[in-house]
C-alpha positions as CSV (number, residue, x, y, z in Angstrom):
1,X,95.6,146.1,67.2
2,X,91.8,146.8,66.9
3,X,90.8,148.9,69.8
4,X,88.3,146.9,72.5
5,X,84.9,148.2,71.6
6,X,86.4,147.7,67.8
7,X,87.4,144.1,69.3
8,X,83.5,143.7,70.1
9,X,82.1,145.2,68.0
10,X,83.7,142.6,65.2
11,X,83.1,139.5,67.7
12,X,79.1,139.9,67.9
13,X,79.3,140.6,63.9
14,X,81.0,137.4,63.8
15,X,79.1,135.5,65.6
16,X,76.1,136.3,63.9
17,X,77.5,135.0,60.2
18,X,75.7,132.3,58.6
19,X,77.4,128.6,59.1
20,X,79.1,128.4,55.5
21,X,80.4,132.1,55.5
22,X,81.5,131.1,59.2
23,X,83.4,128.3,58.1
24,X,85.1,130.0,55.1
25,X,86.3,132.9,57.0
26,X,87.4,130.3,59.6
27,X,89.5,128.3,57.5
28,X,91.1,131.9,55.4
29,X,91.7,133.4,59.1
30,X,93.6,129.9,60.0
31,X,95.8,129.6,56.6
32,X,97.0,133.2,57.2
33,X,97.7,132.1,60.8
34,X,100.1,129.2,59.4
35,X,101.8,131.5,57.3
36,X,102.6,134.2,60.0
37,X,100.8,136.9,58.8
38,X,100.6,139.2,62.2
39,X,99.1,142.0,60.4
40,X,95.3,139.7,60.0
41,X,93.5,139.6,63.1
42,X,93.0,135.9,63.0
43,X,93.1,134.9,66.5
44,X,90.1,137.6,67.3
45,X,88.0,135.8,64.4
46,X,89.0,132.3,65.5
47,X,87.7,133.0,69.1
48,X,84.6,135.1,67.4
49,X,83.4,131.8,65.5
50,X,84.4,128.8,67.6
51,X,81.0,128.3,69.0
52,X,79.6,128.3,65.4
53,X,82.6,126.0,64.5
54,X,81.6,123.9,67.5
55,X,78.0,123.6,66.7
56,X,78.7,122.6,62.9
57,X,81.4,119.9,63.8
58,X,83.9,121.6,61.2
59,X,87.1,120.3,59.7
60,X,89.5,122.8,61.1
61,X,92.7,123.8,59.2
62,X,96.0,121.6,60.2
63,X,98.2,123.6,62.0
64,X,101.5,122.5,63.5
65,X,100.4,121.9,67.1
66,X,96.8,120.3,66.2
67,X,98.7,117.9,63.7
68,X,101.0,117.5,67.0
69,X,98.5,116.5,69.2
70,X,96.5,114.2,66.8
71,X,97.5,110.7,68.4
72,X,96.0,112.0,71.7
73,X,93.4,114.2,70.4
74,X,90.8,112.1,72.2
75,X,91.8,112.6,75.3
76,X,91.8,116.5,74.7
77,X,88.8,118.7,77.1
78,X,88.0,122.0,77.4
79,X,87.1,122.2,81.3
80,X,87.4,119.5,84.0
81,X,87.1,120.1,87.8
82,X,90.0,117.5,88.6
83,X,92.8,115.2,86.7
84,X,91.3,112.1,85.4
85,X,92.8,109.1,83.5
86,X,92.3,110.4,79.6
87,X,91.0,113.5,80.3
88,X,93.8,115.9,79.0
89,X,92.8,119.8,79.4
90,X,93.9,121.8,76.1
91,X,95.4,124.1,78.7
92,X,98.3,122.0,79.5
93,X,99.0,121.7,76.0
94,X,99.4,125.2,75.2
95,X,101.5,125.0,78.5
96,X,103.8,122.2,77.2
97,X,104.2,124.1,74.0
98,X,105.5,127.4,75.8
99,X,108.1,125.2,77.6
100,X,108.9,123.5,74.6
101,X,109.4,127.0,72.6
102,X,111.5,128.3,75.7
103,X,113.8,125.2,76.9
104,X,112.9,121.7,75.6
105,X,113.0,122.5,71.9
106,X,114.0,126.5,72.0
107,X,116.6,126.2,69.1
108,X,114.3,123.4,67.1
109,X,110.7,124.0,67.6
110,X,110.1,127.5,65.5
111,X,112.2,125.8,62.6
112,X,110.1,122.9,62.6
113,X,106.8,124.7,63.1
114,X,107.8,126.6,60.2
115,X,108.2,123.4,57.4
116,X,104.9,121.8,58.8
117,X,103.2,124.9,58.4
118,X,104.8,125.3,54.3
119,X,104.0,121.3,54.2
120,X,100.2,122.3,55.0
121,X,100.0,125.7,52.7
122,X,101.4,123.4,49.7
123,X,99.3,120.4,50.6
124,X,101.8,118.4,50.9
125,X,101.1,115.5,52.7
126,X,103.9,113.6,52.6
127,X,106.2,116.1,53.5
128,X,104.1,117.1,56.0
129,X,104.0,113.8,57.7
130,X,107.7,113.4,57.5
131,X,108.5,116.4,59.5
132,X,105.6,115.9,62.0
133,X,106.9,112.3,62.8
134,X,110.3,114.3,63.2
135,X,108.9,116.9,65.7
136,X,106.8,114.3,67.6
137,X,110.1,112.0,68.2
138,X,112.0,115.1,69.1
139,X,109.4,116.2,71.9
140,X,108.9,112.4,73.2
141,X,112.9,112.6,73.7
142,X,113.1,115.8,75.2
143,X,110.1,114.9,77.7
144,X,111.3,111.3,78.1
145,X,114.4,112.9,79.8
146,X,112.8,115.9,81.4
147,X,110.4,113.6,83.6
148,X,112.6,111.0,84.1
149,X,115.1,113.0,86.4
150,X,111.9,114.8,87.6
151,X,111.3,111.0,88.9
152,X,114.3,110.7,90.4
153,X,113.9,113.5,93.3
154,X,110.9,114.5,94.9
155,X,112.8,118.0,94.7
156,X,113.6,117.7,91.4
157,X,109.5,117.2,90.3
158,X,108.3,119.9,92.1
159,X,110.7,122.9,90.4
160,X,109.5,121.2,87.5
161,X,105.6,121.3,88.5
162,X,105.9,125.0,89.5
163,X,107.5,126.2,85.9
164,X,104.4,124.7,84.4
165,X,102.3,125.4,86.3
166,X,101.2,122.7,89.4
167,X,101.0,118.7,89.6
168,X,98.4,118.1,87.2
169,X,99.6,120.1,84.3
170,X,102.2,118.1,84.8
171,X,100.4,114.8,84.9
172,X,98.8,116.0,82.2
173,X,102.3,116.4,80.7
174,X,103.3,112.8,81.5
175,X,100.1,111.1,80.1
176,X,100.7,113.5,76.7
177,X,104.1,111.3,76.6
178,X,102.9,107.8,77.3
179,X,100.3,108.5,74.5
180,X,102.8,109.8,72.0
181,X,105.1,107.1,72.6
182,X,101.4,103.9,72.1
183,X,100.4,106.2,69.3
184,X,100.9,103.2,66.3
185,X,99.2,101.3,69.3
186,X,96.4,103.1,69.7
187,X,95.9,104.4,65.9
188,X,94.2,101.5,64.5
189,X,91.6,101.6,66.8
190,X,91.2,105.5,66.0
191,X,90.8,104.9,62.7
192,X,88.4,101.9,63.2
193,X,85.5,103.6,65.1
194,X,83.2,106.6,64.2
195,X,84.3,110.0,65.4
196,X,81.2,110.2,66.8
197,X,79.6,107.0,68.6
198,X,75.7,107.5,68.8
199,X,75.3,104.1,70.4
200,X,77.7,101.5,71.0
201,X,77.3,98.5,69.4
202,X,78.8,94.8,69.8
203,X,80.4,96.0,66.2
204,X,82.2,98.4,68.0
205,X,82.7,96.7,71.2
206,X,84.8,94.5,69.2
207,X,86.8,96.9,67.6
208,X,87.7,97.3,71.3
209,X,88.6,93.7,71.9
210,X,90.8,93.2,68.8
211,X,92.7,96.3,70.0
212,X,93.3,94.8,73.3
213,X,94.6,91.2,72.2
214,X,97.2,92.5,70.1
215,X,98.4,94.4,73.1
216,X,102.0,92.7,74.0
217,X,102.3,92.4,77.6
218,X,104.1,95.3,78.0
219,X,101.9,97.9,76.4
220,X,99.0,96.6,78.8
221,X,98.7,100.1,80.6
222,X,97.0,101.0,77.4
223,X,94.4,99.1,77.9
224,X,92.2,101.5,80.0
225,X,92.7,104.0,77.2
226,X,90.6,102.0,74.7
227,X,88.1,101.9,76.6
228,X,88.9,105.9,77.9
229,X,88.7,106.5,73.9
230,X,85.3,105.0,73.3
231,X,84.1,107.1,76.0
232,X,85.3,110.4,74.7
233,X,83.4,109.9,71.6
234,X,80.1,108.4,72.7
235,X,76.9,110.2,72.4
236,X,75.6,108.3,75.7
237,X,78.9,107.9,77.6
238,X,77.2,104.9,79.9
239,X,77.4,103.0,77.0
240,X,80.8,102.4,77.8
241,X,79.5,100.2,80.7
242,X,79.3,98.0,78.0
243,X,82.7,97.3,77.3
244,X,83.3,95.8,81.1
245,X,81.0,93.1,80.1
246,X,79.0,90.9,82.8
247,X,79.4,88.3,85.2
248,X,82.2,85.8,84.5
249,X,82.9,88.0,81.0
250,X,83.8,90.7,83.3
251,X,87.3,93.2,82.0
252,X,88.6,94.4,85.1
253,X,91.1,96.7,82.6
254,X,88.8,98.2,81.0
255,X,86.5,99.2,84.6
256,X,88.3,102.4,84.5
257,X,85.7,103.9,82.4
258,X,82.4,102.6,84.7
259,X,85.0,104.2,87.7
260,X,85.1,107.9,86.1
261,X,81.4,107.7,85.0
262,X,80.7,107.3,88.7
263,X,83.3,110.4,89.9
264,X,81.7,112.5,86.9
265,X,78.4,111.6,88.7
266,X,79.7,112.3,91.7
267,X,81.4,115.6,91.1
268,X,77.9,116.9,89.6
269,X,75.9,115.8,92.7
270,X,78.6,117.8,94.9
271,X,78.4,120.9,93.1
272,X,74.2,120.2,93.4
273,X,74.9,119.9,97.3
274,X,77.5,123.0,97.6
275,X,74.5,125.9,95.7
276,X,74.8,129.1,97.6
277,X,71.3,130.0,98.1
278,X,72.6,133.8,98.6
279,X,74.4,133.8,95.3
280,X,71.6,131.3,93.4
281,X,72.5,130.7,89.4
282,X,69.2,129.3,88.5
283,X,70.8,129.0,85.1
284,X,73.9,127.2,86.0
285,X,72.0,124.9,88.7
286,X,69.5,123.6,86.2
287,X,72.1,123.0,83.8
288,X,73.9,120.7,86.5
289,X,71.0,118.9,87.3
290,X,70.1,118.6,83.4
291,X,73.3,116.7,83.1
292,X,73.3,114.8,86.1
293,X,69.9,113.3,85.7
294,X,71.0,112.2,82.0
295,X,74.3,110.7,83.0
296,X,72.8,109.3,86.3
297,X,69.6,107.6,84.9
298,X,71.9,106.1,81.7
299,X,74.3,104.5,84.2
300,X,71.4,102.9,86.3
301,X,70.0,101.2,83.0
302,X,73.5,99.8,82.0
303,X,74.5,98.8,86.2
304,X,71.3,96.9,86.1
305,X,72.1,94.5,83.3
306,X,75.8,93.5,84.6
307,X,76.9,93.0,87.9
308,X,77.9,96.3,89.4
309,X,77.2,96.1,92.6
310,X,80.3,99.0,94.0
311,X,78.8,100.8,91.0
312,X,75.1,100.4,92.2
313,X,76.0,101.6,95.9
314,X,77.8,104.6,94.6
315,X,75.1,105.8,92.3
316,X,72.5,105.3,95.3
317,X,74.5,107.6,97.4
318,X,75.1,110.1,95.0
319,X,71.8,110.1,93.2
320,X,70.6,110.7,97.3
321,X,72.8,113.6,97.6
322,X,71.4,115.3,94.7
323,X,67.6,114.6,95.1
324,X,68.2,115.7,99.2
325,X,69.6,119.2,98.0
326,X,66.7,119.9,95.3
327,X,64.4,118.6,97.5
328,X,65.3,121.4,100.4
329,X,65.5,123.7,97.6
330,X,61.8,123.6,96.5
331,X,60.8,124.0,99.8
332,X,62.8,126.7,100.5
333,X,61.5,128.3,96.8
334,X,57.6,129.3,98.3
335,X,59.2,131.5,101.7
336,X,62.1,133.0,98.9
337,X,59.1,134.0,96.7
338,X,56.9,135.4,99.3
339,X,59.9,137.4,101.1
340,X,59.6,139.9,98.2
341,X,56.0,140.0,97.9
342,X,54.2,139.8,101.7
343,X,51.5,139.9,103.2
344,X,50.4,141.9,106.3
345,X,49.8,140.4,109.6
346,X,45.9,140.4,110.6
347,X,44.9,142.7,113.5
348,X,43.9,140.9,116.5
349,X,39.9,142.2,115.5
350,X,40.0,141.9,112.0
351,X,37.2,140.9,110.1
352,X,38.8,139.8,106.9
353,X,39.1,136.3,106.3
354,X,42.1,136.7,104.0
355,X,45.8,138.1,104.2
356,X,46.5,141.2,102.4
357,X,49.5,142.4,100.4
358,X,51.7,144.2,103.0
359,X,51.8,147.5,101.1
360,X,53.1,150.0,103.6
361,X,56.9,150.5,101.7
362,X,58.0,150.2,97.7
363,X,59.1,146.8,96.9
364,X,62.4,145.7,97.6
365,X,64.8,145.5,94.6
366,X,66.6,142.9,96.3
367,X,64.1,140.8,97.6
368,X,62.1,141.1,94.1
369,X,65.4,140.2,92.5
370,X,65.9,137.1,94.6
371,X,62.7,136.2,94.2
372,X,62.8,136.0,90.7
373,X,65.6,133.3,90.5
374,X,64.1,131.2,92.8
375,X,60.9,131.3,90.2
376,X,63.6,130.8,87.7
377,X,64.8,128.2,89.7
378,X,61.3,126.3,89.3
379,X,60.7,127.0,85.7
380,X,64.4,126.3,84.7
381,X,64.3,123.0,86.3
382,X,60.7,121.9,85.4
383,X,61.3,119.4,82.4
384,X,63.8,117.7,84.4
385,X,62.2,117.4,87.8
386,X,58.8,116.0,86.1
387,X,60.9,112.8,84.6
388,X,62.4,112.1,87.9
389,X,62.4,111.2,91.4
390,X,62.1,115.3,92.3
391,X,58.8,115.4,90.8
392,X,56.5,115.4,93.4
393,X,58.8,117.9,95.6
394,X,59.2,120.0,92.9
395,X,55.3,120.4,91.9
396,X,54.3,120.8,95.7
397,X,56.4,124.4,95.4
398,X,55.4,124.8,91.5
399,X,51.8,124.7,93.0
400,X,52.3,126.5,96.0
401,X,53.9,129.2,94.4
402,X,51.2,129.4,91.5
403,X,48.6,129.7,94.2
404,X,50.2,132.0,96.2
405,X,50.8,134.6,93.4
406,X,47.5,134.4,91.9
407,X,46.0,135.3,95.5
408,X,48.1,137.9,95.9
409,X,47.5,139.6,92.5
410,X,43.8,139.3,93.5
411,X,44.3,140.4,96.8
412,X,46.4,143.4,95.9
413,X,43.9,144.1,92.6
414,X,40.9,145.3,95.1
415,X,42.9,147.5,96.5
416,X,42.9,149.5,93.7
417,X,39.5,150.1,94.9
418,X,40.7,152.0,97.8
419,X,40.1,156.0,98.1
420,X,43.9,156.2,98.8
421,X,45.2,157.5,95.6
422,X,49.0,157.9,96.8
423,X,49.5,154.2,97.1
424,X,47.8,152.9,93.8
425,X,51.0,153.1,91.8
426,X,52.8,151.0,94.8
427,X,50.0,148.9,94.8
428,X,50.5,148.9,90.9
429,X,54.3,147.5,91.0
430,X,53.1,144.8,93.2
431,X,50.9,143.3,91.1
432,X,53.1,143.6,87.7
433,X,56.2,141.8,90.0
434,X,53.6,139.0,90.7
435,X,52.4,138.9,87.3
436,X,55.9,138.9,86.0
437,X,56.8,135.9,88.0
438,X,53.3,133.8,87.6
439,X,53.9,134.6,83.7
440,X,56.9,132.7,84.1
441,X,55.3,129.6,85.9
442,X,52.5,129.7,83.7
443,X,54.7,129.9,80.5
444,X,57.1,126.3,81.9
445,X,53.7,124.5,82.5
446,X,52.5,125.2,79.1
447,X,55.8,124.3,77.5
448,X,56.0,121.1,79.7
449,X,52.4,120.2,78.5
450,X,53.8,120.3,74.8
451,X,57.0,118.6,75.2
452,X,54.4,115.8,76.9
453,X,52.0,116.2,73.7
454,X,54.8,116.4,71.4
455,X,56.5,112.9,73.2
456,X,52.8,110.9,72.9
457,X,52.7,111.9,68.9
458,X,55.9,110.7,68.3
């Protein structure tokens, strides 16, 4: 094994490789991986290049468990903050696979693993499929009888939860089985639709409903998941509002989807409402509120045109919560800014009309620190706040602190003037940590004015 630095070194060279020489090295480092050769660092190139393989949508190399998992592939997400209906962490996969390796399949699952992979290194399709449907029966049997008695006792399910690792792996575990068992059910509608849905159409919608009548009355707890898979692969995911239709053409089964919209909402308006302003991510923060805005302001287009109201109410609330926290958070931004760079109290006979910069210590690391990710926290948030509701709270502190800083600079600029030598280099840092974070403000309102230029050309 590569030592660490060694280990890094190689994952920033990696990552830094051109998209084809990414994807060839990619699909080389996950052929030797199929064939078991230990000595080739694949894993460590694998994780180097996912984001580039990410970014370039790329065919990846069929191994044994991603051939596995194809009928529920869908359903398949990298984070979550709670178990959903169709939202299957990858996680609980790799779980299932360590307790099929060690009890469900231990004497099976190597051999098999072994003749897909040969099937895949030969191209051989049909043999490949042959053993696959073999593996995927043998796992549905061994977890058919594995949750069933973990059904049967309350005792029973919990042992079971604990060796994988808690209740919702476990759920996770169950829905994996229901899938595998409706994949022929589900595959045709897989197969129909785009892998990637930029907008819904009635085409598609369709799709949708021809999948759902030939549902047989007892395979009608699938019907959620057609809906649950047009919203994994749409661009716009309120789109899949559309598939509830309106009024008296209301589908009650397929509601599920407007239902997690709303919690995904939800969830991102809470984490809004729960910022630390001790510990503030500007970053992380505007990235929330990014999404949230895009989700939330799609789902009010789609609740007005079909009869929503539960859907309505819960998107008031929530879109309340949000604006409420960003709202207190701008005005907080202007006293955050100023803690690191004050101003002195006037004498009870002074003469000057104006504050001036409170230069008797150094600046304060921490303060200057803080005070630079609340400016982050304007700029970051900017774009967003200007196309929303949180515009006019968010340019009362954008202005405030803009007008604040460039008095200050001003302020603390003459004093330069003064005969005190000693304290000109204080006075010095001052004004370059209220430059710095002006710069910044200065720099968002210019690239807000183009993205408003660049919007009216096109």
């Amino acid at each position: 094994m590569l030592p660490l630095a060694k280990q890094r070194e190689l994952s920033r060279l990696l990552a830094s490789l051109p998209g084809s020489q990414a994807l060839e090295l990619a699909a080389l480092a996950e052929r030797k991986r199929i064939a078991g050769e230990h000595d080739f660092p694949a894993e460590l190139i694998l994780d180097a290049l996912r984001p580039t393989l990410a970014e370039k949508e790329a065919l990846r190399t069929p191994t044994p468990q991603r051939l596995f998992c194809e009928p529920f592939a869908d359903f398949l997400v990298d984070e979550r903050d709670h178990k959903q209906p169709g939202r299957i962490a990858r996680s609980s996969v790799r779980v299932l696979w360590r307790w099929l390796a060690k009890d469900g399949l231990r004497n099976t699952l190597h051999e098999l693993e072994a003749h897909i992979a040969d099937a895949v290194l030969a191209e051989n399709l049909r043999q490949q499929d042959h053993v696959l449907q073999r593996l995927r029966h043998e796992v549905l049997k061994v977890l058919t009888g594995a949750l069933s008695l973990a059904n049967e006792s309350r005792n029973t399910r919990y042992d079971l939860a604990s060796r994988l690792g808690g209740e919702e792996v476990l759920i996770d575990i169950e829905e994996i089985a229901f899938l595998l068992k409706a994949g022929n059910d589900l595959a045709m509608l897989r197969e129909s639709l785009p892998k990637r849905i930029d907008a819904l159409t009635d085409e598609h919608i369709d799709h949708v409903l021809v999948a759902r009548s030939n549902l047989n009355e007892k395979n009608r707890d699938l019907v959620p998941y057609l809906g649950l898979l047009v919203l994994a692969r749409l661009d716009q995911p309120w789109q899949a509002l559309r598939l509830t239709g309106t009024g008296r053409r209301g589908r009650t089964d397929l509601t599920v989807v407007g239902d997690i919209l709303l919690a995904d909402t939800e969830s991102l308006a809470v984490d809004i409402a729960a910022t630390q302003v001790d510990v503030l991510d500007p970053d992380a923060l505007a990235a929330k509120l990014r999404r949230f805005d895009r989700l939330a302001s799609g789902l009010t287009e789609e609740i007005r045109s079909r009869h929503g109201e539960r859907w309505a109410q819960a998107l008031t609330r929530t879109k309340q919560l949000a604006s409420a926290t960003m709202e207190g958070l701008y005005v907080q931004a202007p006293r955050e800014i100023a803690a690191a760079l004050p101003l002195a109290k006037p004498g009870t006979f002074s003469i000057r009309r104006q504050r001036q910069p409170d230069l008797a210590h150094d600046p304060d690391p921490m303060k200057l620190d803080r005070a630079l990710r609340w400016t982050y926290l304007l700029t970051n948030t900017a774009t967003t706040a200007r196309q929303s509701a949180l515009q006019a709270a968010h340019q009362k502190a954008f202005g405030a602190v803009s007008n604040y800083l460039r008095t200050y600079a001003e302020c603390a600029a003459a004093e330069l003037r003064s005969t005190d030598i000693a304290k000109h280099a204080r006075v010095q840092a001052y004004i370059l940590h209220a430059n710095e974070l002006l710069n910044l403000l200065i720099g968002a309102s210019e690239d807000d004015l183009g993205h408003e230029r660049a919007a009216r050309v096109s």
